[in-house]
C-alpha positions in Angstrom: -89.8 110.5 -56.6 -93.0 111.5 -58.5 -93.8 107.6 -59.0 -93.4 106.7 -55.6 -96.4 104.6 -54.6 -98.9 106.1 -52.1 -97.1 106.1 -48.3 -93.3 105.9 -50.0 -92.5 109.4 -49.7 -93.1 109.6 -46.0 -92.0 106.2 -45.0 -89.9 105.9 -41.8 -86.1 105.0 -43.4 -82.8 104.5 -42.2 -80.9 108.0 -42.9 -79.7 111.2 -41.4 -83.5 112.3 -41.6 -85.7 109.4 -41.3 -87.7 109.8 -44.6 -87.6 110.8 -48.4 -89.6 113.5 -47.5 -87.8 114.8 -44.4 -84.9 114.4 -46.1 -85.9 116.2 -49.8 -87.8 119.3 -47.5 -84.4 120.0 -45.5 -82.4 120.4 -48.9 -84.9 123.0 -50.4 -84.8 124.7 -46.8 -81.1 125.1 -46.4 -81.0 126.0 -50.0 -83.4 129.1 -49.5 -81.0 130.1 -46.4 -77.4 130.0 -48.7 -79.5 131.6 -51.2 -80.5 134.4 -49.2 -76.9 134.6 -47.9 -75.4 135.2 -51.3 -78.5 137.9 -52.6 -78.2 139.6 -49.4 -81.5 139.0 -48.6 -81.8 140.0 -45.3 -83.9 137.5 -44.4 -81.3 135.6 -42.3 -81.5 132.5 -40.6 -84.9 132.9 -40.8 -85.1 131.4 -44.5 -84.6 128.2 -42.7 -86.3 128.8 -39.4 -89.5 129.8 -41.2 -89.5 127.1 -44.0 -92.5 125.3 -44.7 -92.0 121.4 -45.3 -93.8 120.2 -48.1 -96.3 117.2 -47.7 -97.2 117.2 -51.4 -94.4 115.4 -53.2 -95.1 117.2 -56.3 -95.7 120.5 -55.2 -92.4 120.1 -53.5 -90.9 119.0 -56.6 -91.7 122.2 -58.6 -90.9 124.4 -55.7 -87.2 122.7 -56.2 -87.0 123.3 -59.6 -87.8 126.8 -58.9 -85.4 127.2 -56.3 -83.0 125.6 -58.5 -83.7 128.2 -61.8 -82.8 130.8 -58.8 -79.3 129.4 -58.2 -78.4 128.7 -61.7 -79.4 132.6 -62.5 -77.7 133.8 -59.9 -74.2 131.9 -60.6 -74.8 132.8 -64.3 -74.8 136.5 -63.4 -71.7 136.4 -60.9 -68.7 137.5 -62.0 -64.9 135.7 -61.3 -64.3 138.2 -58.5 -67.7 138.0 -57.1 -66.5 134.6 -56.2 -64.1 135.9 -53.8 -66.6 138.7 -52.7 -67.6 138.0 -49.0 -71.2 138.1 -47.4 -72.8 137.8 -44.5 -74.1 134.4 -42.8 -76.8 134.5 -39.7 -74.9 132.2 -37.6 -77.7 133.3 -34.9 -75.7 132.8 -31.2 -72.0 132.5 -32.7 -72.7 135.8 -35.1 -73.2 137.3 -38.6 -69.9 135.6 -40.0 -68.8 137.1 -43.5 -68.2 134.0 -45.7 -66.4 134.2 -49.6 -69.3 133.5 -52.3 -67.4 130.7 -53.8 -67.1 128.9 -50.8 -70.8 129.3 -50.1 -71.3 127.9 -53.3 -69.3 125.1 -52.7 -70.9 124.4 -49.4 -74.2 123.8 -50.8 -73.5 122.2 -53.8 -71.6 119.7 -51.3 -74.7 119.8 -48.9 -77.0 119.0 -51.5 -75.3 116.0 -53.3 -74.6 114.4 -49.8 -78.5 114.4 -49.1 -79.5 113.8 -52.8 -77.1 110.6 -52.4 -79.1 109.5 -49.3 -82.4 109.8 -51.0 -80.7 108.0 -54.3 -79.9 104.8 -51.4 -83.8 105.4 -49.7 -85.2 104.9 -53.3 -83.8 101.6 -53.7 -86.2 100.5 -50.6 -89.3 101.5 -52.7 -91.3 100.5 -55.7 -89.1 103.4 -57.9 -86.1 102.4 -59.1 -82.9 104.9 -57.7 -81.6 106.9 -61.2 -78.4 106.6 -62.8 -76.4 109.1 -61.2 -72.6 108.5 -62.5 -72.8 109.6 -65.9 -73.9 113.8 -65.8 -71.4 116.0 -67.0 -68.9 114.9 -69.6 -69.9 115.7 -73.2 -69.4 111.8 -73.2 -72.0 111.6 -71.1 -74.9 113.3 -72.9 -76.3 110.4 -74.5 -77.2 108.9 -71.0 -78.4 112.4 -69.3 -79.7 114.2 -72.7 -83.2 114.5 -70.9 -82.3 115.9 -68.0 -79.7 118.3 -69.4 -82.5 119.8 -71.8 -84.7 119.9 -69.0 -83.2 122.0 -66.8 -81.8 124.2 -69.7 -78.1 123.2 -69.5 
């Protein structure tokens, strides 16, 4: 998304959310609410209701890669019973609902590749070419996703 041509980002689009943009803000926004679920932040539903959308493509790129550093350090520090260790959601009207860490986890590892997916179909509308997405974790696979895996310190 960093070589989209001026005007891509934003472009009106056929998807849940309606842009690149739009749909790229609301992962890093429901990511900071799970996120704050499973520190027990205290922050509540408010992580999302108080999100700022990024306009800036890149800054909204390295404000996802932080995020992202975040998650991977706090699943690196849980243990195999934390994952059945339950915390509190802000489910504002219907309630602060205790949910099991590992289902949290699963939740938005599922939310985020479903919405990552439909910005990997918007890209094929611009000037940037969609990225091979099949090939990721399989040692077989390092040779396609060596960059990557380096890059984020896998």
């Amino acid at each position: 998304v960093l070589f989209l041509e001026p005007g891509e980002f934003e472009a009106a689009r056929t998807s849940f959310f309606p842009s690149i943009k739009e749909t790229l803000n609301h992962i890093l926004a429901v990511d900071h609410l799970y996120l704050d679920f499973l520190t027990e932040g205290g922050v509540g539903a408010a992580a999302y209701d108080d999100f700022v959308p990024f306009d800036n493509v890149a800054d909204l790129v390295v404000a996802q890669i932080t995020f992202d550093r975040k998650l991977i350090a706090f699943c690196d520090a849980l243990s195999e019973a934390d994952l059945d260790r339950r915390v509190i959601t802000d489910r504002r009207e219907d309630g602060m609902i205790p949910e099991r860490i590992g289902d949290i986890l699963a939740h938005v590892f599922l939310h985020d590749i479903h919405h990552r997916g439909q910005v990997h179909a918007m890209l094929s509308g611009t000037s940037v070419p969609p990225p091979q997405l099949d090939e990721f974790l399989l040692d077989y696979d390092i040779k396609l996703r060596k960059d990557e895996v380096e890059r984020l310190g896998l």
